[in-house]
DOKOL-345386 format. One line per field, with one value per atom (N, C-alpha, C, O): residue number from 1; residue in three letters; atom name; z, y, x. Coordinates in Angstrom, 2 decimals. Layout:
N
n <- NUM,...
res <- ALA,...
atom <- CA,...
pz <- Z,...
py <- Y,...
px <- X,...
***
This chain:
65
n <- 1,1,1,1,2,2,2,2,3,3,3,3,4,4,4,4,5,5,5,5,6,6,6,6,7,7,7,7,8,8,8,8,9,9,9,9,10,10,10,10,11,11,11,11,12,12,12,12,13,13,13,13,14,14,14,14,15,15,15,15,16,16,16,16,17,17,17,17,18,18,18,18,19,19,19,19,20,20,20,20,21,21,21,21,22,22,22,22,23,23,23,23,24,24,24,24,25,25,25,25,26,26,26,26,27,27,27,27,28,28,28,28,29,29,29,29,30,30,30,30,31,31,31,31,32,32,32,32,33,33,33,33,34,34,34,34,35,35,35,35,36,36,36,36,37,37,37,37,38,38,38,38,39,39,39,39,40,40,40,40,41,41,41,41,42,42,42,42,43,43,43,43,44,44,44,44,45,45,45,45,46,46,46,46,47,47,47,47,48,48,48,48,49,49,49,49,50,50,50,50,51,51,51,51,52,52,52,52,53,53,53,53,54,54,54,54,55,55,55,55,56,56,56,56,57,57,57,57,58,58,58,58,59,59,59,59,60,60,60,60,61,61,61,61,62,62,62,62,63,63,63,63,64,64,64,64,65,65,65,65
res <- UNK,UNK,UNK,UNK,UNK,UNK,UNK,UNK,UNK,UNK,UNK,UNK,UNK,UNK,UNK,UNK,UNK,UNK,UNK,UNK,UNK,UNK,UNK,UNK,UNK,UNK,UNK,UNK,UNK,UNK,UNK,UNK,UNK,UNK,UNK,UNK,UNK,UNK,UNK,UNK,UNK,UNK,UNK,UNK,UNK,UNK,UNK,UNK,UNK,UNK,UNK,UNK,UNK,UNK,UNK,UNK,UNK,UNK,UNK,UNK,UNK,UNK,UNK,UNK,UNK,UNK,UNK,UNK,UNK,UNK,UNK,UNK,UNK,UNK,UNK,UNK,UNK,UNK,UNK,UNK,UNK,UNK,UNK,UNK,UNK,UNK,UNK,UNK,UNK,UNK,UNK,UNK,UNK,UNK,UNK,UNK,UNK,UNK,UNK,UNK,UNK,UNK,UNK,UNK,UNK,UNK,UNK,UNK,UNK,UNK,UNK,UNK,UNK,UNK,UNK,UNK,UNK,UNK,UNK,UNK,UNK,UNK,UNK,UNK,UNK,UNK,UNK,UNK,UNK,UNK,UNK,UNK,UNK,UNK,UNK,UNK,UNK,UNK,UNK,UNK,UNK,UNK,UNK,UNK,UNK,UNK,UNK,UNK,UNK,UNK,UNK,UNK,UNK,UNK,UNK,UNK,UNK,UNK,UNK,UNK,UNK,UNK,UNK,UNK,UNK,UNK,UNK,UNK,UNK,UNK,UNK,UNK,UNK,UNK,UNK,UNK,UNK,UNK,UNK,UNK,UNK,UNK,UNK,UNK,UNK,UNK,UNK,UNK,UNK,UNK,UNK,UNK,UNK,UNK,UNK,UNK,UNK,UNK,UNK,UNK,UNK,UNK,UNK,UNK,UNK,UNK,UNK,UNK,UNK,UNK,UNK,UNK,UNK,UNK,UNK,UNK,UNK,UNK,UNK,UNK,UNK,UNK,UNK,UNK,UNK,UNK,UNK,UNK,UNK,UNK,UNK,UNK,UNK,UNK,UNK,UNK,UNK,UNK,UNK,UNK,UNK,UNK,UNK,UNK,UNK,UNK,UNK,UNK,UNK,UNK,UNK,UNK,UNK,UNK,UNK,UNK,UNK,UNK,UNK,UNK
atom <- N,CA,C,O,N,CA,C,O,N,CA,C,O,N,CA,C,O,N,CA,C,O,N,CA,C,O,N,CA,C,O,N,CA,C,O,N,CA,C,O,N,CA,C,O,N,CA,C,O,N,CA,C,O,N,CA,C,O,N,CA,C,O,N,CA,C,O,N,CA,C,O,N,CA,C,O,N,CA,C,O,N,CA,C,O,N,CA,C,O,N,CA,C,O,N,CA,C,O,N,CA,C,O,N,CA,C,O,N,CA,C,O,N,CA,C,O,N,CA,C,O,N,CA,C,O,N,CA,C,O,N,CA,C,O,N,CA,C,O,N,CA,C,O,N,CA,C,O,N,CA,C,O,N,CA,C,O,N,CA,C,O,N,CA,C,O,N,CA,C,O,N,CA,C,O,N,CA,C,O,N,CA,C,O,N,CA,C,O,N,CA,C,O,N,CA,C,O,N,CA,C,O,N,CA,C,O,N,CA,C,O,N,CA,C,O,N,CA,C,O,N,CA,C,O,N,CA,C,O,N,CA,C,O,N,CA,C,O,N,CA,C,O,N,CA,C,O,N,CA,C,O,N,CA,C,O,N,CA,C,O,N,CA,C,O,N,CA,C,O,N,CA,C,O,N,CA,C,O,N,CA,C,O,N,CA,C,O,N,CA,C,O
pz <- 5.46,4.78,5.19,5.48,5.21,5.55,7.00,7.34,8.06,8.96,8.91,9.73,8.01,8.19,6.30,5.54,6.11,4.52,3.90,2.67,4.70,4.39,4.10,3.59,4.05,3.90,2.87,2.82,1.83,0.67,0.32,0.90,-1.25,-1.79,-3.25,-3.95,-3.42,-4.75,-5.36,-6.58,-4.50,-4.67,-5.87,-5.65,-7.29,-8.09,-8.15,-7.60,-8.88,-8.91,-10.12,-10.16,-10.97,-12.26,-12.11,-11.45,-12.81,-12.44,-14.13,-14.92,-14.38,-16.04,-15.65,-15.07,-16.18,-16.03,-18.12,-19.17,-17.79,-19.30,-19.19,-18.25,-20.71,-20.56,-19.92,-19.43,-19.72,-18.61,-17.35,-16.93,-16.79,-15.50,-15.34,-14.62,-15.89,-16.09,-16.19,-16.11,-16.40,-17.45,-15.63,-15.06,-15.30,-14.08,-13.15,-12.62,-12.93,-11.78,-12.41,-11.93,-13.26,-13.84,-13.62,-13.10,-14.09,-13.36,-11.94,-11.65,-11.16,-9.94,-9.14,-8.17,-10.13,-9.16,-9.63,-9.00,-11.46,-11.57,-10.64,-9.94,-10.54,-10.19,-8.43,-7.75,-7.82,-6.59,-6.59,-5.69,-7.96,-7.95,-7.76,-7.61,-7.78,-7.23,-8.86,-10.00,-8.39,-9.60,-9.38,-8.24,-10.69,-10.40,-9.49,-8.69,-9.51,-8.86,-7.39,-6.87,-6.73,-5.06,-4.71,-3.78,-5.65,-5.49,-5.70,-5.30,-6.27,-6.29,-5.11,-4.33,-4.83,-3.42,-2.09,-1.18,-2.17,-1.29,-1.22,-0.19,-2.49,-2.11,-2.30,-2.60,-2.27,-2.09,-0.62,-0.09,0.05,1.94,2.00,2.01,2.06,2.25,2.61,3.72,1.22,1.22,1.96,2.50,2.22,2.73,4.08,4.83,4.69,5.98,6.37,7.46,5.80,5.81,5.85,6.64,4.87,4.70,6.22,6.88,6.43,7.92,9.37,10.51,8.77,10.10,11.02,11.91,10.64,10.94,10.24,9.62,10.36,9.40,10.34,9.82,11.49,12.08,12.24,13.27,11.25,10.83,10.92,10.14,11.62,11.65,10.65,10.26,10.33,9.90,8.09,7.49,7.70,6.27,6.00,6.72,4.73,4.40,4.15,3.76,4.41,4.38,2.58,2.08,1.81,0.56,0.69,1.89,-0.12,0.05,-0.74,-1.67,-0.17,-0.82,-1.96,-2.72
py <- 22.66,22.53,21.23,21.22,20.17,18.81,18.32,18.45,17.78,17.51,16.34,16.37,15.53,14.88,14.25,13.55,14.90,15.36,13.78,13.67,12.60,11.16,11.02,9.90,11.33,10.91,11.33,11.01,12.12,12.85,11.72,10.94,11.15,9.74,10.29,10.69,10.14,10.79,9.56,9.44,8.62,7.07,6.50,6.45,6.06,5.34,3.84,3.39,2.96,1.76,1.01,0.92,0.58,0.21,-1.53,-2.34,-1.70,-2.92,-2.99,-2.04,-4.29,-4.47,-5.92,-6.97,-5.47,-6.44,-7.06,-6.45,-8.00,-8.60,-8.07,-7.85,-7.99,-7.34,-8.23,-7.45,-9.28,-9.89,-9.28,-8.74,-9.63,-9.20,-7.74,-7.81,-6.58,-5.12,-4.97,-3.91,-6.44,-6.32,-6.14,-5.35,-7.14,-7.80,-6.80,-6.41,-6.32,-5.01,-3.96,-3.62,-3.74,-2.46,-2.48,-1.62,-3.46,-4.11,-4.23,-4.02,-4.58,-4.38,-3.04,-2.73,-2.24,-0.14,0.28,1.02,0.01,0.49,0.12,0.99,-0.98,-1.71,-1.13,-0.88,-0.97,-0.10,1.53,2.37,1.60,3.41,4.13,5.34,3.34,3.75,4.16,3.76,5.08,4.92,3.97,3.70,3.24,1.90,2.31,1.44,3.64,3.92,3.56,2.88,3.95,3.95,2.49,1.88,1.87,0.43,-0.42,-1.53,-0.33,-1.23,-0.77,-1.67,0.52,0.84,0.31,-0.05,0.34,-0.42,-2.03,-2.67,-2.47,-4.02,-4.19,-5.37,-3.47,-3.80,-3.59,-4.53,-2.85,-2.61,-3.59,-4.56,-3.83,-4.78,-6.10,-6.61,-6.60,-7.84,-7.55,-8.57,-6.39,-6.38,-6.43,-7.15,-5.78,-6.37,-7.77,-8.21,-8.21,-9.98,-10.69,-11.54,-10.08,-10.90,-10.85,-11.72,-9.40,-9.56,-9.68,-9.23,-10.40,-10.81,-9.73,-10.09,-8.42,-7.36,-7.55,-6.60,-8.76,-8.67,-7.49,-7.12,-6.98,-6.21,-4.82,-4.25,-4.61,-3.21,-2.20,-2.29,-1.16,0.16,1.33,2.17,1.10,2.23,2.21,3.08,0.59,0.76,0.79,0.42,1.36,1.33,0.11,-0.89,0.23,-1.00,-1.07,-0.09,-2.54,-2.56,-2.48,-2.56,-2.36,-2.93,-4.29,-4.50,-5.21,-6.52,-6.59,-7.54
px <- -4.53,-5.80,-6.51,-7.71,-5.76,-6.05,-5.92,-4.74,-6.72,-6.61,-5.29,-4.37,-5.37,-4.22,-3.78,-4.45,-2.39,-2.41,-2.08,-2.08,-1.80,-1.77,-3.01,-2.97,-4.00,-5.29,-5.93,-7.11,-5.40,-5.35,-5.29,-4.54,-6.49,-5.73,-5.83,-6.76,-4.28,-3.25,-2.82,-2.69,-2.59,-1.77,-2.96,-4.17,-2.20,-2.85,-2.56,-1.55,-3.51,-2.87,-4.06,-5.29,-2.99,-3.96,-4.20,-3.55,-5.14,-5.91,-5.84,-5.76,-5.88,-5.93,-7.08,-6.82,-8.24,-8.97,-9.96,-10.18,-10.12,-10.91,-12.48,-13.25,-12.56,-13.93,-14.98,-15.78,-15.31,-15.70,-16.10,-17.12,-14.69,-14.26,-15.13,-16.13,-14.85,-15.01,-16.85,-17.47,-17.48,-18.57,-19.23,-19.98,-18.58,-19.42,-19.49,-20.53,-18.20,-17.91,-19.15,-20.23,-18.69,-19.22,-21.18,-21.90,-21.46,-22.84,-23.42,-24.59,-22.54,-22.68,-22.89,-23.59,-21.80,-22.03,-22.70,-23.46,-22.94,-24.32,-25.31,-25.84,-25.60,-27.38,-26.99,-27.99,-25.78,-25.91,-25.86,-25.84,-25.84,-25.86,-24.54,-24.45,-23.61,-22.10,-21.26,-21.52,-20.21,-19.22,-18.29,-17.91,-17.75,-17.14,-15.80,-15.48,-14.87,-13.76,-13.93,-13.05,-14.91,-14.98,-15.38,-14.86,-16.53,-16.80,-16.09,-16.45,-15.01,-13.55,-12.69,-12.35,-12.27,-11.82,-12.18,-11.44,-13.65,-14.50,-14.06,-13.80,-14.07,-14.19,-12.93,-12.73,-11.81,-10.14,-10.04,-9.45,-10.34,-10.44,-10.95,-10.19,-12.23,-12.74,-12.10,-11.97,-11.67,-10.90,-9.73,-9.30,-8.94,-7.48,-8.03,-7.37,-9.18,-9.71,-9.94,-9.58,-10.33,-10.65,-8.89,-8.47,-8.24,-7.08,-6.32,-5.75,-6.59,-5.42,-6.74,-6.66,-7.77,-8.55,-9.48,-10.24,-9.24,-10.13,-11.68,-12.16,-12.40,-14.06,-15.00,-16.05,-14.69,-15.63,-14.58,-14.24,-14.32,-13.92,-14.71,-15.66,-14.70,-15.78,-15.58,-16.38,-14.13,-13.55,-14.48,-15.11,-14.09,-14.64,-16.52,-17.45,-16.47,-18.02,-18.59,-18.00,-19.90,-20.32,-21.08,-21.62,-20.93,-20.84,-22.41,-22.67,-23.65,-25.08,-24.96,-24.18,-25.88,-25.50,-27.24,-27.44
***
């Protein structure tokens, strides 16, 4: 069914954040139109790109600033 069935994303991972924290995110996908699930996905690649030195990554989406 799946061109490649690793690419299925099933894998969860909970984030426990303060309402703060949640206030700010949550502000941000709104005012970009995003749901907060993919806009945290986004800016976790993101950063795991930066961390291991890939900043001109093609593969990930680009965030709107």
């Amino acid at each position: 069914m799946y061109p490649d069935p690793k690419r299925v994303r099933n894998n969860r991972v909970m984030v426990r954040l303060d309402e703060y924290e949640y206030d700010v995110l949550a502000a941000i996908a709104n005012y970009q139109g995003e749901e907060l699930a993919p806009f945290l996905r986004q800016l976790a690649l993101r950063q795991a790109a930066i961390v291991l030195g890939d900043n001109n990554s093609v593969t990930l989406p680009s965030i709107a600033a």
